[in-house]
DRENKENU-237838 format. One line per field, with one value per residue (C-alpha): residue in three letters; x negated, y, z negated. Coordinates in Angstrom, 3 decimals. Layout:
! DRENKENU-237838
type [ALA, ...]
c1 [X, ...]
c2 [Y, ...]
c3 [Z, ...]
! end
This chain:
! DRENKENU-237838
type [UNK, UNK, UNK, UNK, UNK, UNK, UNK, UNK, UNK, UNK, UNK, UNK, UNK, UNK, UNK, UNK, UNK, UNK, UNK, UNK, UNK, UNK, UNK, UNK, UNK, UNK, UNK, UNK, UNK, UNK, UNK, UNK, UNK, UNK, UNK, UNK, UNK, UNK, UNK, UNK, UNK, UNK, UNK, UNK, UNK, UNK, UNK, UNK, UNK, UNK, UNK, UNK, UNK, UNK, UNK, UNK, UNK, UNK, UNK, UNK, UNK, UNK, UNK, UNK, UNK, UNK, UNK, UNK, UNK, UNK, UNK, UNK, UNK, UNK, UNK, UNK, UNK, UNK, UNK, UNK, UNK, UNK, UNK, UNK, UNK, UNK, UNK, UNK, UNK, UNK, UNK, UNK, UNK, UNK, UNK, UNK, UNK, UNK, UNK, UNK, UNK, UNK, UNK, UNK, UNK, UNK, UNK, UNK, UNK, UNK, UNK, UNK, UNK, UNK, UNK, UNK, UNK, UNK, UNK, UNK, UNK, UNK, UNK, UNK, UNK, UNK, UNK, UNK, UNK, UNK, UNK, UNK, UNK, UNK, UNK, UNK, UNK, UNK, UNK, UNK, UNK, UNK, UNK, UNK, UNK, UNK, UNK, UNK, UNK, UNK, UNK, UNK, UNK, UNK, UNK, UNK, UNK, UNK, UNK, UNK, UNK, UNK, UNK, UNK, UNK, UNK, UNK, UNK, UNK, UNK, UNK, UNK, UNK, UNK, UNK, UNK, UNK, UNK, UNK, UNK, UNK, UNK, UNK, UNK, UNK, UNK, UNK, UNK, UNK, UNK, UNK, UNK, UNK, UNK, UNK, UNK, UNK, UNK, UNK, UNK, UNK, UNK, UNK, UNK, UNK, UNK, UNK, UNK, UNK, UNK, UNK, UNK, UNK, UNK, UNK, UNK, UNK, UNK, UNK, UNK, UNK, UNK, UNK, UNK, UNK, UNK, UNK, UNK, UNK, UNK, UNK, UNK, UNK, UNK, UNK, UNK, UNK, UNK, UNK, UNK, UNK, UNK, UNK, UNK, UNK, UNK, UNK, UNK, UNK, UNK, UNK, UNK, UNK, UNK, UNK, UNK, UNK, UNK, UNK, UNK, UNK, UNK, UNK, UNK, UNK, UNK, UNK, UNK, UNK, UNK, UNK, UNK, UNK, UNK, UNK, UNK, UNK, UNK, UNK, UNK]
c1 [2.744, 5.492, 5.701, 1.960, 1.497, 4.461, 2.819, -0.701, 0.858, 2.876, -0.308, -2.659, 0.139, 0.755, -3.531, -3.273, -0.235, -1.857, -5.434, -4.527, -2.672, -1.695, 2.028, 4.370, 5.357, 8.967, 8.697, 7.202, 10.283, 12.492, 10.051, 10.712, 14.403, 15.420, 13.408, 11.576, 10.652, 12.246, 10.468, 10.999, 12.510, 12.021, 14.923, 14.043, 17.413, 16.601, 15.144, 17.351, 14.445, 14.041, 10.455, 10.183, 7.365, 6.143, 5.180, 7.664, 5.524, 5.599, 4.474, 6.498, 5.308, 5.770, 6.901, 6.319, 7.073, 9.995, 10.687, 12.257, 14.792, 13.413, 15.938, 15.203, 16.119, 14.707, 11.293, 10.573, 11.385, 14.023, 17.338, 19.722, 21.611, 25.074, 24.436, 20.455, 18.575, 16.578, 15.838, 14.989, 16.024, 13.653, 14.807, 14.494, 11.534, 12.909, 11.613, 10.608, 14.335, 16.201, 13.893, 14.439, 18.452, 17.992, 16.573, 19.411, 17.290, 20.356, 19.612, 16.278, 17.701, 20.098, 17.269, 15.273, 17.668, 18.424, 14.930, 13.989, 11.557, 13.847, 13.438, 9.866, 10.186, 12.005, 9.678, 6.256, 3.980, 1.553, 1.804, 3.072, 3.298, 6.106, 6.430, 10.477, 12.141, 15.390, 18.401, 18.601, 15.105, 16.699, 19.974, 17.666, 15.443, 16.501, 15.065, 12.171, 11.079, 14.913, 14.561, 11.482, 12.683, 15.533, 13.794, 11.387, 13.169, 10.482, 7.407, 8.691, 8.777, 6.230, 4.332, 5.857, 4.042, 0.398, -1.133, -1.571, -0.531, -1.294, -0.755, -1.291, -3.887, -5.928, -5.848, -8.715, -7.975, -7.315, -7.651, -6.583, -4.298, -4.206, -0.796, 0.902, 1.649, -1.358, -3.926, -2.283, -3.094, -1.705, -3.261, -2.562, -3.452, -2.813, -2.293, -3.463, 0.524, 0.063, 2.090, 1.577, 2.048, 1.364, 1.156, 2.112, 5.375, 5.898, 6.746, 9.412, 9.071, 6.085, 4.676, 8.294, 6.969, 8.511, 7.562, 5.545, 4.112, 5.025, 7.820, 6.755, 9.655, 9.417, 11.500, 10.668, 9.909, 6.637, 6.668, 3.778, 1.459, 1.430, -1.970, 0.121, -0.641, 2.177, 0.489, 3.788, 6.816, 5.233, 2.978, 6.606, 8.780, 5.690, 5.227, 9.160, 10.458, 14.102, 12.909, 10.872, 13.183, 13.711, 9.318, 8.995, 11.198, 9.824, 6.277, 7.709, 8.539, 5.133, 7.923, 5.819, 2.684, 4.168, 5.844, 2.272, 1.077, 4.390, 6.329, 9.879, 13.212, 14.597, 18.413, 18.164, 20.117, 18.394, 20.150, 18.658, 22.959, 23.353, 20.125, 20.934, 24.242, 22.471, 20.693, 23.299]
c2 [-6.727, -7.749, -11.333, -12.072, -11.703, -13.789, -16.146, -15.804, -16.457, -18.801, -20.940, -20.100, -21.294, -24.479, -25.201, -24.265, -26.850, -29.613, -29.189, -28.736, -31.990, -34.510, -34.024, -37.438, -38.470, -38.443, -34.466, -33.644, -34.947, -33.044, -29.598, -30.352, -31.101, -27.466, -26.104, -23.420, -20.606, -21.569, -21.125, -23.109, -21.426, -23.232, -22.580, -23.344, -23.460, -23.993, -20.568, -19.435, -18.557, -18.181, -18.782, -17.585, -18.927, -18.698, -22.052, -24.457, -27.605, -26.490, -29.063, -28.811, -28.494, -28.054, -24.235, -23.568, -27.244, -27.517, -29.855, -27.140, -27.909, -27.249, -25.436, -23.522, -20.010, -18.054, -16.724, -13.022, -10.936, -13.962, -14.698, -17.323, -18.169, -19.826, -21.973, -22.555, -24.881, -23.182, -19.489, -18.383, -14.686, -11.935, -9.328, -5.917, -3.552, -1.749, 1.318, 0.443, 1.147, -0.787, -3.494, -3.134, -3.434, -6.558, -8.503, -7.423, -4.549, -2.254, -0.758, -0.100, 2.148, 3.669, 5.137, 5.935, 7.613, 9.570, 10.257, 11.540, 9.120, 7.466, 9.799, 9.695, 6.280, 6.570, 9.314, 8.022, 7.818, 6.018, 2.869, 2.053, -1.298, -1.768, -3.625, -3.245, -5.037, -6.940, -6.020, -8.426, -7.335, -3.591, -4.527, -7.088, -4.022, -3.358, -0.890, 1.534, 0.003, 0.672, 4.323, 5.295, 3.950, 6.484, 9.148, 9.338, 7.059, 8.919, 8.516, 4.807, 3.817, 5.216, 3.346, 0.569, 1.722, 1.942, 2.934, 0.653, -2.408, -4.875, -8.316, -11.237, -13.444, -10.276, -10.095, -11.883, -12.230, -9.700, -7.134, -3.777, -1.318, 1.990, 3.394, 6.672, 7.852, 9.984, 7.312, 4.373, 1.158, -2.175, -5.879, -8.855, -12.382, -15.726, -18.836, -21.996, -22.809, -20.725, -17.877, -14.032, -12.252, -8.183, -7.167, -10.416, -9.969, -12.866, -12.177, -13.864, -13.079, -11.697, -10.063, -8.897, -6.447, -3.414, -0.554, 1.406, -0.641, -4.351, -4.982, -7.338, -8.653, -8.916, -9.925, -7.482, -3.702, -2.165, 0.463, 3.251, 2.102, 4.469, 5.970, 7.865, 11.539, 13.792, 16.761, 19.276, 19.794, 21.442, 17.894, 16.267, 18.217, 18.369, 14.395, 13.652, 14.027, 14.375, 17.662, 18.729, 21.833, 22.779, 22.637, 24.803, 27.246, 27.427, 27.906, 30.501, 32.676, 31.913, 29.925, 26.862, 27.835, 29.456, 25.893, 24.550, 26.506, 26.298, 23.585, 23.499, 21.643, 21.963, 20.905, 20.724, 19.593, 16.282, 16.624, 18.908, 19.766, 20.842, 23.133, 24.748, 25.720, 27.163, 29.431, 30.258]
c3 [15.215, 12.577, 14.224, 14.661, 10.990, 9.673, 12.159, 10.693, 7.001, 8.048, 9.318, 6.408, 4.096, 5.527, 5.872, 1.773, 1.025, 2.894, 2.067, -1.688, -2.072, 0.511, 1.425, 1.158, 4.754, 3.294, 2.598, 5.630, 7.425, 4.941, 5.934, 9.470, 9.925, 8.402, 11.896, 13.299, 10.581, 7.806, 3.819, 1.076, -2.765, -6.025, -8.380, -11.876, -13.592, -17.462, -16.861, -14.362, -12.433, -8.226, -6.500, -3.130, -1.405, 2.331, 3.658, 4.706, 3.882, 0.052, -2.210, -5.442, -8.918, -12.485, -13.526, -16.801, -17.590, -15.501, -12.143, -9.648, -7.038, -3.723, -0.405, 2.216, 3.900, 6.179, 5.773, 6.030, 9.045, 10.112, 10.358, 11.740, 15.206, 13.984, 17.541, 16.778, 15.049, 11.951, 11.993, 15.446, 15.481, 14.011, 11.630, 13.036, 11.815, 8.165, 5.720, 2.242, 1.224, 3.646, 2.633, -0.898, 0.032, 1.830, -1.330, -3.419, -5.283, -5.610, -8.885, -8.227, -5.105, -7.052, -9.629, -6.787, -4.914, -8.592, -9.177, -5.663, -5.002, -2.897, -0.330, -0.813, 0.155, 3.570, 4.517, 3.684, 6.568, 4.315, 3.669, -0.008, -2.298, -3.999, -7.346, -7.689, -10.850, -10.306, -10.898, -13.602, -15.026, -14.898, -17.218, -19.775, -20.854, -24.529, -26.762, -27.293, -23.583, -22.308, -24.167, -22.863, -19.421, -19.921, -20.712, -17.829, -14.721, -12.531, -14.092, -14.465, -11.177, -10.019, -11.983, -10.021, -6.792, -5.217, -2.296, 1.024, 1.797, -0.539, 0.181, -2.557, 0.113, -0.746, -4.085, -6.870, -10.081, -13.105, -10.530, -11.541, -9.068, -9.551, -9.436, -8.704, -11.965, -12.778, -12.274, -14.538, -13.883, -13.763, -13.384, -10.843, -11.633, -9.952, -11.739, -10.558, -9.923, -7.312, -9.247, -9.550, -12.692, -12.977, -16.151, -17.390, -15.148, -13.078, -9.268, -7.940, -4.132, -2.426, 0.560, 1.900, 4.887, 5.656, 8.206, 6.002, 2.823, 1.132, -1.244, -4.065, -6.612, -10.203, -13.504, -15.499, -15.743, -16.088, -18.973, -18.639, -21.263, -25.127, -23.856, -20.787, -21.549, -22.015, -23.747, -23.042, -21.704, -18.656, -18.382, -18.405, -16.179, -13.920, -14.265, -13.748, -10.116, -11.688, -12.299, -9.203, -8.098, -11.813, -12.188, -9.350, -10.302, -13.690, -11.738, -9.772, -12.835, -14.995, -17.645, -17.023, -18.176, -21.099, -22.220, -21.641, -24.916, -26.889, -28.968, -27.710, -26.973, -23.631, -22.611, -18.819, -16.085, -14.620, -11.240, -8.245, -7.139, -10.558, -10.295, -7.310, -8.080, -11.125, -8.620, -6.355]
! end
């Protein structure tokens, strides 16, 4: 299933490159001597900047008025023979997490994996989009945004994440997704470079296909917007998955509807080990 639609996009990109523009002879022989299954990247280095596209016959272009330099690597779900020409072998079938590992998104795992959505993620059995920052986008954020980032790492990320599959060939323009943090939403638009940008976050690399959802890259982080309700502690413990086991607990024993009516500072433990040797 994986292979027949790499091979789909891999035809519907190459119709769109040609049709848009007529390809130079000279760059078409380029394309075809890096073989079988190959994609080209444009690397923008005045802004130190990485396109991944999926078409091999990629016609370059200006990127925010910068002349990329074009090479090629494997496209997704490939990888390379060291005795084969171009990237013959395919990739075998990975979770959202695994997927996330290959690109290099280590820090978003690590908050995941802090945050217990992680193992949301290698559970699902429905499928899930992924918006994940890189790491680089993760150690740029600076103030209130890095604060409030902080403060509720949960929340956060899922903001990061819808449901389905949701590939950028289906996508129009200023087209809102709902996400999974209490119905916030977030907005997609193409460029006529041929560029995504959500929430006026440009993605680097898209469609990466994983068993159960998509895996879109971006350089930046998406901050809940100021209108995200958090009317109480209870609404933030409840919101936060840091704080799932400490939530239920707190349910268990009517404290959390108490904190729903009160004004109060809580000092808490964020981690669920830390909890539950609490109980014990």
């Amino acid at each position: 299933m994986n292979e027949l639609l790499l091979a789909l996009i891999a035809i519907i990109c190459i119709n769109v490159c040609i049709n848009c523009e007529r390809l130079p002879e000279w760059h078409i022989k380029v394309a075809q001597r890096q073989g079988p299954n190959t994609c080209a990247v444009e690397e923008v280095q005045e802004l130190r900047r990485r396109l991944w596209t999926q078409c091999q016959y990629w016609l370059r272009r200006d990127v925010c008025g910068y002349q990329p330099v074009l090479r090629y690597v494997c496209c997704d779900g490939y990888t390379r023979h060291s005795t084969q020409f171009g990237c013959p072998g395919v990739k075998p079938s990975r979770n959202l997490l695994e997927r996330a590992r290959d690109l290099g998104a280590t820090d978003f795992i690590k908050y995941s994996l802090d945050s217990q959505i992680g193992a949301d993620l290698i559970e699902t059995h429905s499928p899930l989009t992924l918006f994940i920052p890189t790491n680089e986008a993760f150690r740029n954020l600076r103030g209130i945004p890095r604060r409030i980032f902080e403060a509720f790492i949960g929340a956060t990320l899922l903001h990061h994440i819808i449901a389905g599959r949701l590939h950028t060939n289906g996508t129009h323009n200023d087209k809102p997704l709902q996400t999974l943090l209490g119905g916030q939403t977030i907005r997609i638009n193409k460029y006529s470079n041929n560029v995504f940008y959500v929430n006026c976050i440009a993605v680097t690399r898209k469609d990466q296909l994983a068993t159960n959802g998509i895996i879109h890259l971006i350089d930046g982080v998406l901050i809940p917007p100021k209108s995200w309700p958090l009317k109480s502690v209870a609404d933030t413990l409840g919101m936060d998955t840091r704080f799932r086991q400490l939530s239920r607990l707190m349910s268990e024993t009517d404290l959390l509807k108490s904190f729903a009516k009160r004004t109060d500072t809580l000092a808490i433990p964020s981690s669920h080990q830390t909890i539950g040797r609490f109980v014990d």
